[in-house]
N, C-alpha and C positions, 0 to 999 in steps of 0.2 A: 672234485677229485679227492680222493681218502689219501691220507698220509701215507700210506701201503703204494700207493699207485705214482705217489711224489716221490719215494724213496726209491723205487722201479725206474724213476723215468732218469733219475739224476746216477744212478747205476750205469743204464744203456749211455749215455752220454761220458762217463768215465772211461767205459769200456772202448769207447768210440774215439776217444782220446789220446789215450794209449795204445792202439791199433794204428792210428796215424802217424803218430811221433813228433804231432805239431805242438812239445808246450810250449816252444820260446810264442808261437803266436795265439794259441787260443788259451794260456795258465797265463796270464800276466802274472806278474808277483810286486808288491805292494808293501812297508811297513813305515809307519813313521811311530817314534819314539820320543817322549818328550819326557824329562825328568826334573829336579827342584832336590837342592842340598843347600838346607840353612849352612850359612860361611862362619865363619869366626871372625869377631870384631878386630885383628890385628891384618886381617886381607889374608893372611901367611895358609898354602897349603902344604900340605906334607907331598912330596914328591912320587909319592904312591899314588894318591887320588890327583895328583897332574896327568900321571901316567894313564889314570882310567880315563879323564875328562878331555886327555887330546884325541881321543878316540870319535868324538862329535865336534860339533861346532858348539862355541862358548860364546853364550852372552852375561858381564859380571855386571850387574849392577848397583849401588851403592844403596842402598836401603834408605827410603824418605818416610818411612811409617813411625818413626821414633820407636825401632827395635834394634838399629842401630847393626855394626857388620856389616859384611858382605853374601851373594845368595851368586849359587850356580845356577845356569838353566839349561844344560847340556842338551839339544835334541839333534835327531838322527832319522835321516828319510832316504829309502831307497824303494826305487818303482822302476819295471822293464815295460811300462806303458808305453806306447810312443804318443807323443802329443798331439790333439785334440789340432786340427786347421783354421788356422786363424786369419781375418782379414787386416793384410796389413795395415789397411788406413784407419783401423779401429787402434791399434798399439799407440799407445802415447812414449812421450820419453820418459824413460825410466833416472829421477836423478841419483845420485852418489854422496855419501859424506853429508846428508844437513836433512831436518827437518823440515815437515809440510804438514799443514794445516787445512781438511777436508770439514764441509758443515753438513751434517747429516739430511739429505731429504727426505723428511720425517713422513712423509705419504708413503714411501717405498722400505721405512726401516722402521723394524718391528719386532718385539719379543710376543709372542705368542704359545700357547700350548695343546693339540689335539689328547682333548679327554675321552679316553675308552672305559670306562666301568663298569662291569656286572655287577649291576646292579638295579632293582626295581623304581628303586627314586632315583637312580642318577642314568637314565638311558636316556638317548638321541645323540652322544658321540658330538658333543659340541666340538669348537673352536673357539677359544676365545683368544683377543689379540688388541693389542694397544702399541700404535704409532710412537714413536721416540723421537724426542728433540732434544739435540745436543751438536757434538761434534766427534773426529776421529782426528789423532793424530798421529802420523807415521814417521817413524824415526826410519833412513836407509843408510845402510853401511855401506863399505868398503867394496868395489866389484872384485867377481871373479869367475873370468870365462866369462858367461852368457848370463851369470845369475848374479843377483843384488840382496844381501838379507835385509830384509826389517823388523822392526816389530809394529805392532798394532796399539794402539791405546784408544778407547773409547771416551768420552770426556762431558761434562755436563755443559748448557747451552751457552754460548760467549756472554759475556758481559754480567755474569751472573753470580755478584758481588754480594752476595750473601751469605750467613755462616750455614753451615748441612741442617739439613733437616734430621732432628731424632728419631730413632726408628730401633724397634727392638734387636735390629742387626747390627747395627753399629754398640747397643749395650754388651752383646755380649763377642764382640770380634775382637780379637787379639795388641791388636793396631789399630790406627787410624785407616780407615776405608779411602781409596779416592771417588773424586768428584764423576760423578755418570752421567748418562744421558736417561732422562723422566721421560715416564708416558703420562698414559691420559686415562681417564677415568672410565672407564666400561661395564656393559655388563657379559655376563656368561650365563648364556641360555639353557639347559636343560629341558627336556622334555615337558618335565613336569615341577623345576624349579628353576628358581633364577637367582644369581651372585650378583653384588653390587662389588666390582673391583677397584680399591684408588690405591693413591700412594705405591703408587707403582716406580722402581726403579731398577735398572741390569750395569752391576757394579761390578766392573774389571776384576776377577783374583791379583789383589796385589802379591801372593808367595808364587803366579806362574804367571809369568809375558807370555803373550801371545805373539809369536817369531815365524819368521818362516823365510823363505826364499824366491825370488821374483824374476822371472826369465824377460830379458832384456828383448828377445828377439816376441815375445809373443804375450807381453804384460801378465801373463798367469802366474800362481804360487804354481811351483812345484810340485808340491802335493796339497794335501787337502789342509787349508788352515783349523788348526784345531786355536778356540778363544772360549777360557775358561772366566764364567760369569755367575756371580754372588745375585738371586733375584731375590728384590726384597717388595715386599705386595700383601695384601689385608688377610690374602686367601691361603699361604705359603705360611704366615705367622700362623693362622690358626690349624693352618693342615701339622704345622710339630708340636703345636698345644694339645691336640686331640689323639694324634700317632708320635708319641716321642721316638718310636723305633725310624722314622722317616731322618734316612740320610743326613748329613749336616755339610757336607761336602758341596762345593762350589758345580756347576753344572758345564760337561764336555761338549759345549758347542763344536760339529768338526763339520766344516764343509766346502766347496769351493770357492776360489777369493781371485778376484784379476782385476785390473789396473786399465780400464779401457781410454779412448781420446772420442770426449764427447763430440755432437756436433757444431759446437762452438769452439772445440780445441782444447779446453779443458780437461784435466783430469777425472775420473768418475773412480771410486772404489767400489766395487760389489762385494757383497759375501752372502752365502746361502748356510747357515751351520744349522744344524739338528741331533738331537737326539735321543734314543728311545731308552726309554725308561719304566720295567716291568713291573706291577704293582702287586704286591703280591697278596694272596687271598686271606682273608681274614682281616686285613688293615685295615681301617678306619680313612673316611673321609669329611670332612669339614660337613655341617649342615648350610644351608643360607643364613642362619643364624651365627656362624661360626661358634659356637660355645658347645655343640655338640657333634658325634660322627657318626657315621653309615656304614655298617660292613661292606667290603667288595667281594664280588666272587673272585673266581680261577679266571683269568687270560684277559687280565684287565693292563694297564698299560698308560701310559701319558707318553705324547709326542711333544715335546718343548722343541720351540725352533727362534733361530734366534737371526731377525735378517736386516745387511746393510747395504746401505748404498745412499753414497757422498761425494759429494763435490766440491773439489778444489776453490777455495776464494782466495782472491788477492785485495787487497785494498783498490777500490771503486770510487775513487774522490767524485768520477761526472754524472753517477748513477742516480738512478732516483726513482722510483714507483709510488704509485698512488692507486688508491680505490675503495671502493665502501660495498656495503651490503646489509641490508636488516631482514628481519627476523629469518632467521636463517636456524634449521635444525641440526642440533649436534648428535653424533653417533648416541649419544649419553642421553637425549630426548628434553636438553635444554635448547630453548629459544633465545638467540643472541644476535645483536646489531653489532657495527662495528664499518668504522670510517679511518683512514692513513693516508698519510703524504711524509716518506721516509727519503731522505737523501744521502747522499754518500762521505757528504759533506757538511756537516751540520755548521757551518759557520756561515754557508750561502746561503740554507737557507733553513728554519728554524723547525723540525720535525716534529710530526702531530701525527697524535694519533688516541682516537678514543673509543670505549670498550663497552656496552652497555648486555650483559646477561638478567634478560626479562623475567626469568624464570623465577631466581631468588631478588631480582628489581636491585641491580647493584652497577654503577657505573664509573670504570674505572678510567679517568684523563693523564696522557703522558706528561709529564714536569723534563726530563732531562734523560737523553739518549744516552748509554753507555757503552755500546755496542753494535755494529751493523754490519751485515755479509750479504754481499747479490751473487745470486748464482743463476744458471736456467736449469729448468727440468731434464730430461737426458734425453730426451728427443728435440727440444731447440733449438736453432741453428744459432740464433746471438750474433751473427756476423757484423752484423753492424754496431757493436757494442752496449745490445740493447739486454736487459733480464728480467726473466717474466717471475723469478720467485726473489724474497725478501729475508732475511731472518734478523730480528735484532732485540735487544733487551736496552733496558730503563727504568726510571722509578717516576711514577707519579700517584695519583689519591685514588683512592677505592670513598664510593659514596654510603658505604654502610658502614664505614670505621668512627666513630663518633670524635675519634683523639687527632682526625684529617693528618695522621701518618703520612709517611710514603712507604711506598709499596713497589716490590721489585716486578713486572712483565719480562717476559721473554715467548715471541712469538714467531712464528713462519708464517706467510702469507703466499701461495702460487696464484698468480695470475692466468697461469696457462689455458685456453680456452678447453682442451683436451683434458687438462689435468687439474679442474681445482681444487686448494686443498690451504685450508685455515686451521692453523694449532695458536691458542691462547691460554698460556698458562698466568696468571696472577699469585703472588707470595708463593715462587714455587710449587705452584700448583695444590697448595693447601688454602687458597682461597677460593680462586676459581680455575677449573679446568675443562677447557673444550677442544672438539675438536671435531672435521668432519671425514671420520673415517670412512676407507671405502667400505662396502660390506661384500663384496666379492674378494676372496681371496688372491685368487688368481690376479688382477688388477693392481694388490700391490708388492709382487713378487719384485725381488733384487735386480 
């Protein structure tokens, strides 16, 4: 269909429109609004900009970046949608007034990007996409009516007593960055070339929270969560080394977020955020080499999407899973063994767990737990207070370190027979990183 014949059809439809007099049901109307006003270090506003900022919902927060002050975050949604039917017994309870603590299940949460590129070296329209291990954590406010605010915070994996790793985004950011959730090492396939992807991580904008509002009656935001995210990755550094014209702005993840009650009773977060992002002709693209770039044509484009879903954990003193598996292939095309017996309580009984990647012949033994969360996958029933996934961090030896260091692990293990799914990060994932991602997309949607 020609564009001539697209602009004909969305005509006849307007005209069709107005001829019926139906917009309250076929025009929905839709806007959310999100803004950010650095504060002044004494809190004090002038009663003019009160005057504007009671016009939205305010969230103040006290700046932890060492830039010291106070930051507005005024946003504003209004939608004549009527809401989407929901099954009761999926709504969980929505809590009030206190903090909670979700472990991300890194099978189903992921930053990713669809690459379009006119271009002769850069066709076939990959995907490429790397699993995240960490956590969420939601802060809920005050009720009122039917809705609950929160905000969202993204957070790197429990236990993970380490100082940040360096990284060209942090030399030149303003502040201190916070702590994220890491992916995993991939590649991005091309036609007729291939990226090796690491050092991958999706770092919360600390100048904008990611806030929104939560219907008591049917767990969903309100509107579309918008969660503005700093991606910092090997391919992104060299893509503004090669096009300095390439944006420097944080990226507008916006998309839908609901609060479901798994079937173990637990809380689940989803979120699906995406956004398109037009490339414009003439730009430069990164080679596999990263040191040099590729012109693009006309109607090229990147789809970044960015997707969650996490599960509530509480402290698990009776818990406890175990199991092993060798030579086992990672998305990455490393070969890795790997054997656990994690409890909930490590004082009953003494946690193991060791790590052998065949590929670089390196094997890493647990010394001391410092963290562990049981959850189940989101179709598990748990009822009997069993959990078929694992997440936990510790420090014990890596066998290629000649100085027999310790070395920080932080790893998820699913046991589910439906869903397995192994992530093994080592020194943060700058030692060794696996994992076995699915390769169908669809498989790990939110």
């Amino acid at each position: 269909m020609t564009n001539d014949e697209k602009s004909a059809q969305a005509e006849a439809r307007e005209r069709e429109r107005q001829s019926s007099g139906r917009f309250d049901h076929l025009s929905p109307f839709e806007i959310c609004h999100f803004h950010f006003l650095w504060g002044k270090r004494s809190g004090r506003f002038s009663k003019s900009e009160i005057g504007v900022f009671l016009q939205a919902a305010l969230v103040i927060v006290e700046q932890a970046h060492g830039l010291g002050g106070e930051a507005l975050h005024p946003h504003l949604a209004l939608s004549t949608r009527e809401p989407e039917p929901v099954d009761p017994a999926l709504v969980p309870e929505i809590p009030v007034n206190t903090v909670r603590e979700y472990t991300l299940y890194t099978r189903n949460s992921s930053f990713g990007d669809k690459f379009t590129l006119n271009s002769p070296e850069l066709a076939g329209d990959p995907t490429g996409r790397s699993q995240l291990l960490g956590r969420v954590q939601v802060q809920f406010g005050a009720p009122s009516g039917d809705s609950v605010p929160v905000a969202i915070s993204c957070l790197n994996p429990g236990g993970m007593l380490a100082e940040p790793m360096p990284s060209p985004l942090a030399d030149v950011f303003p502040g201190r960055l916070p702590a994220s959730p890491i992916g995993h090492n991939e590649f991005l396939r091309f036609a007729t070339r291939t990226y090796y992807l690491d050092a991958l991580t999706c770092i919360d904008d600390p100048f904008d929270l990611s806030v929104g509002n939560v219907s008591r009656s049917s767990g969903r935001l309100l509107s579309d969560l918008l969660h503005r995210a700093l991606i910092g990755q090997n391919l992104f550094y060299a893509l503004i080394r090669v096009e300095p014209r390439t944006p420097k702005s944080s990226f507008f993840f916006r998309g839908p977020a609901q609060f479901e009650k798994g079937k173990d009773g637990r809380t689940v977060l989803r979120f699906a955020g995406q956004v398109n992002i037009p490339y414009p002709e003439g730009y430069l693209f990164p080679s596999p080499d990263m040191a040099k770039g590729v012109a693009v044509g006309p109607h090229s484009e990147l789809d970044p999407f960015y997707w969650i879903q996490a599960m509530q954990h509480e402290r698990a003193t009776d818990a406890a899973l175990s199991g092993a598996a060798s030579k086992v292939l990672s998305s990455a095309n490393e070969l890795f063994s790997y054997k656990y017996d994690i409890c909930g309580d490590s004082g009953k009984a003494k946690p193991s767990f060791e790590y052998t990647n065949h590929t670089v012949d390196g094997t890493f033994r647990l010394k001391t737990l410092s963290w562990v969360s049981f959850v189940n996958s989101r179709g598990a029933a748990g009822s009997d207070g069993s959990y078929d996934t694992v997440s936990f961090a510790g420090f014990g030896t890596w066998s290629r370190d000649p100085s027999n260091g310790l070395h920080l692990v932080c790893a998820q293990i699913c046991e589910a027979k439906a869903l397995p799914y192994v992530s093994i990060q080592i020194g943060g994932g700058r030692i060794s990183n696996i994992n076995t991602k699915p390769p169908n997309l669809d498989d790990v949607r939110p």
